[in-house]
Structure formats: C-alpha cells, structure tokens
C-alpha positions as CSV (number, residue, x, y, z in Angstrom):
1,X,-55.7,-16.6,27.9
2,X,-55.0,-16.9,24.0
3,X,-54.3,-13.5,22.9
4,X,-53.8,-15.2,19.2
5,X,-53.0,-17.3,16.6
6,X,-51.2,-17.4,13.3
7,X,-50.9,-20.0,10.7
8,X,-48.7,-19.6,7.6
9,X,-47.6,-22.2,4.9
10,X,-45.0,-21.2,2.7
11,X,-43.1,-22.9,-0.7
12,X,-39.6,-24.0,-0.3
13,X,-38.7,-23.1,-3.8
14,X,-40.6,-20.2,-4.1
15,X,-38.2,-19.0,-1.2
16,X,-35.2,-20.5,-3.1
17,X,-35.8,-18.8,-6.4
18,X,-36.1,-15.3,-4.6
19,X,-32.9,-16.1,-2.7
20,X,-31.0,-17.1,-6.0
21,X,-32.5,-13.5,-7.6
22,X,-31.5,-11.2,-4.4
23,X,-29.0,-12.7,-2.2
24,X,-29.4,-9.9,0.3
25,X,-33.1,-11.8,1.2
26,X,-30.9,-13.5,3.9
27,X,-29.9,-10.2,5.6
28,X,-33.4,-8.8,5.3
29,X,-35.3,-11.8,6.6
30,X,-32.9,-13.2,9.0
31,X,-30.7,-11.5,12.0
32,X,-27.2,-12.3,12.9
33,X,-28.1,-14.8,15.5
34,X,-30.5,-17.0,12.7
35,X,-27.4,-16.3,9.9
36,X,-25.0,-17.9,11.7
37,X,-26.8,-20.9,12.3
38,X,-28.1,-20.7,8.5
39,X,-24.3,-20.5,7.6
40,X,-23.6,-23.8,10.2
41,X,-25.7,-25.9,7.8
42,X,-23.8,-28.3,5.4
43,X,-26.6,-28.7,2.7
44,X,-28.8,-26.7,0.5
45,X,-31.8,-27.9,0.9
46,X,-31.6,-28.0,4.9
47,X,-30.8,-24.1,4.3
48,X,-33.5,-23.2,2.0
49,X,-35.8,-25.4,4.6
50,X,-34.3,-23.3,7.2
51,X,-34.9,-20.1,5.6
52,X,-38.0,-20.8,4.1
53,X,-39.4,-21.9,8.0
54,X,-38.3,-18.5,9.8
55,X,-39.9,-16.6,7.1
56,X,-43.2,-18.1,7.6
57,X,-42.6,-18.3,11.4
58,X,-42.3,-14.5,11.0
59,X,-45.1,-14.3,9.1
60,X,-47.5,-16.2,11.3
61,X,-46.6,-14.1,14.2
62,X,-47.7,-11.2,12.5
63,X,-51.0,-12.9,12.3
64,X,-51.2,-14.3,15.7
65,X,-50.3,-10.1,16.8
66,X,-52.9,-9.3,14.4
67,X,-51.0,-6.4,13.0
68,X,-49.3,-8.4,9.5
69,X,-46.1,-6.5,9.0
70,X,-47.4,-2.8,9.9
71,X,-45.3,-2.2,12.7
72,X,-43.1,-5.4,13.0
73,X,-40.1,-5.9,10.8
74,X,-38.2,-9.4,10.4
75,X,-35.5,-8.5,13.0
76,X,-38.1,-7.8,15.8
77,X,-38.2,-11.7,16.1
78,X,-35.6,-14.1,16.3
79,X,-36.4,-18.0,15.4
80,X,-34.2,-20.3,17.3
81,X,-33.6,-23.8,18.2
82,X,-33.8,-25.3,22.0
83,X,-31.3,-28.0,22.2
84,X,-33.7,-30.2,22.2
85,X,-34.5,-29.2,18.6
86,X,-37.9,-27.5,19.8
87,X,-38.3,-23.9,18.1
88,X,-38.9,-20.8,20.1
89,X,-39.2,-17.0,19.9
90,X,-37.2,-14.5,21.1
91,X,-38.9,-11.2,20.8
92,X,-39.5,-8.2,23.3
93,X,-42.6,-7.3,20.9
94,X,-44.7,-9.8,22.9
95,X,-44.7,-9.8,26.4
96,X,-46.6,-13.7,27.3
97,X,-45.9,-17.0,26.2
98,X,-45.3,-17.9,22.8
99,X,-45.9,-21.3,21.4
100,X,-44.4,-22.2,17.8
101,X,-44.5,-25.0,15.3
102,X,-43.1,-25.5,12.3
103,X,-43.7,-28.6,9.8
104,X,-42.1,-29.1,6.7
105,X,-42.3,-31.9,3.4
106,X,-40.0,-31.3,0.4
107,X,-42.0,-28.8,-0.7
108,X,-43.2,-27.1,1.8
109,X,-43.1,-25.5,5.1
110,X,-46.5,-24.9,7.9
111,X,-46.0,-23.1,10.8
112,X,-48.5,-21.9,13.9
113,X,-47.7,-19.3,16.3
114,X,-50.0,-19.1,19.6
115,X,-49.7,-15.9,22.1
116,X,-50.8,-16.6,25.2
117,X,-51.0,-13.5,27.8
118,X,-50.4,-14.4,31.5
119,X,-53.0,-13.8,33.9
C-alpha cells in the first residue's frame, strides 16, 4: 500500500550559487558516504547535478513522509547509486519500500519519492 509520495524540482544553479556563497552547504546537505562519491566526480557540472539531485531527493522524501523537514534532517537519508546506476535510499526513518527517481536537463533536476508499507 502507498503510504506516500513526493515530488520536488529543483534549479541547478540556484544550488551552485548557494554552494559558491557557503561552502559548508556540502557538509550540511550531504553525509560522508554521498561526499565521497561527490569528491569522485571529475567535472563541475556532474557535481553541482549531483548535489543539486540529493537535495531535492531529500526534499521529496519529506513530502512523501508528509512531515517536510520537522523531524528529518539531511543526514537521516542517504542517496546512493546501485551499480547499475539506479538511485536508492538508505534510511532507518522509513521502514517499507522506497522507490526514487531523479531526472535532470541542464537546468534542472525532478525527483519522485514513493513509500510503499508492506502488508
């Protein structure tokens, strides 16, 4: 059963610009697990995309939980990468399955995050 869903779309270079202003942005949106992978990257703009995407992938989970960011902070969830590319959640917040997207263009990033409780 769907217990909920959350949708967020989010500007890469509004990301970028608060990046460039407070460096620290990294450590407060990202945990050690999502930095090192963020610090892998060889490019810019595939780190900004990067960034950009587990903020909003945070954010939609919030919305999917129903509870915004009362109660959940950014290190509650971690954003990775199967190695087949496909993203997934690691969180001990939610207890179901959790089914993420995330889409991006130049510009911008779209995300979805659907809880499912098992029966």
């Amino acid at each position: 059963m769907i217990k909920g869903l959350g949708i967020d779309i989010a500007e890469i270079d509004r990301v970028r610009k608060i990046y460039g202003r407070h460096p620290r942005f990294l450590e407060k949106i990202l945990n050690a697990d999502e930095i090192e992978v963020f610090n892998s990257m060889n490019t810019e703009k595939s780190k900004m995309a990067y960034l950009t995407a587990r903020f909003s992938v945070k954010e939609a989970f919030t919305k999917a939980m129903g509870t915004g960011l009362r109660g959940i902070g950014f290190h509650d969830l971690s954003v990775l990468n199967h190695e087949s590319g496909q993203p997934y959640i690691n969180t001990d917040i939610f207890k179901g399955n959790i089914h993420v997207s995330i889409s991006d263009t130049d510009e911008l990033v779209i995300t979805e995050v659907i809880l499912e409780e098992e029966d």
